[in-house]
C-alpha positions as CSV (number, residue, x, y, z in Angstrom):
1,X,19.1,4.8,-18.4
2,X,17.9,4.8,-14.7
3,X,14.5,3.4,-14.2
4,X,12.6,5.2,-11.5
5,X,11.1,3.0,-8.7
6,X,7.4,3.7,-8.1
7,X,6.6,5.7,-4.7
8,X,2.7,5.3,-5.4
9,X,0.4,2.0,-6.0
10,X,-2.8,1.3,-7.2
11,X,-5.1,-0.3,-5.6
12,X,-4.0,-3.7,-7.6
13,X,-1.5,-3.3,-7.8
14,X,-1.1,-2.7,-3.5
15,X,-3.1,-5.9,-3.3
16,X,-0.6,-8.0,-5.7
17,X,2.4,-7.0,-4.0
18,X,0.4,-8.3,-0.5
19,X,0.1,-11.5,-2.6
20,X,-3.7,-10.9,-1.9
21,X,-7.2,-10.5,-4.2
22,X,-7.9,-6.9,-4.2
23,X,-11.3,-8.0,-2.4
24,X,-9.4,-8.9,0.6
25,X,-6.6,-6.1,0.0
26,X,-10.1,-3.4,0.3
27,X,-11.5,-5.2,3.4
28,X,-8.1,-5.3,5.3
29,X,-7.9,-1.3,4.6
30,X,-11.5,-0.8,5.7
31,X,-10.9,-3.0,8.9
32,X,-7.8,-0.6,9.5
33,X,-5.2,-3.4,9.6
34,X,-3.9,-2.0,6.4
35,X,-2.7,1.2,5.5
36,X,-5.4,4.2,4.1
37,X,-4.7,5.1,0.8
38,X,-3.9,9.0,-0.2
39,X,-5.6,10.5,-3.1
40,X,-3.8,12.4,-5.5
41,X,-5.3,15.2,-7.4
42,X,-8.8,14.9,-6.4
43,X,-9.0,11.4,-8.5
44,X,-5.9,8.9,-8.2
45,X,-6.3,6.7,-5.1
46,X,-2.9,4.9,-4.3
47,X,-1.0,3.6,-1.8
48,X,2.2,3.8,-0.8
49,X,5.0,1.5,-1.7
50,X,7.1,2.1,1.3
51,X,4.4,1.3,3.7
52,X,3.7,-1.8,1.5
53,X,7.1,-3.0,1.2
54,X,7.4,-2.5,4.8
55,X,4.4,-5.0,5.6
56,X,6.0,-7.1,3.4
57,X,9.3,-7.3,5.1
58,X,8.2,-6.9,8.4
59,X,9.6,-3.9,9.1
60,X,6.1,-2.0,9.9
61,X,6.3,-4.2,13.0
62,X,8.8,-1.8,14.6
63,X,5.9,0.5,14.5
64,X,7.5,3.3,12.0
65,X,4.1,3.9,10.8
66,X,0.9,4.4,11.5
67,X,-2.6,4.8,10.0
């Protein structure tokens, strides 16, 4: 059975895969250095798991994306 990867995070579970406490995830997404979450049906706030795993790697320094 495949197991689908998640495109979507909450928000601790964005700050977890940062390694960070979701009070510090919140801050760095107010200050802007962190991606903007999307909200999903008028209620679900998440993030993306690209974008994140792009911090994470370093590839969001080649500046393919932007918020």
């Amino acid at each position: 059975m495949n197991r689908q990867s998640p495109i979507f995070a909450s928000e601790r579970t964005a700050a977890k895969m940062l390694e960070m406490p979701c009070a510090d995830f919140k801050r760095l997404v107010e200050k802007g250095a962190l991606p903007k979450p999307v909200t999903i049906g008028g209620e679900y706030v998440r993030w993306s798991v690209r974008e994140l795993e792009a911090i994470k790697s370093g590839e969001i320094m080649d500046g393919q994306f932007e918020w």
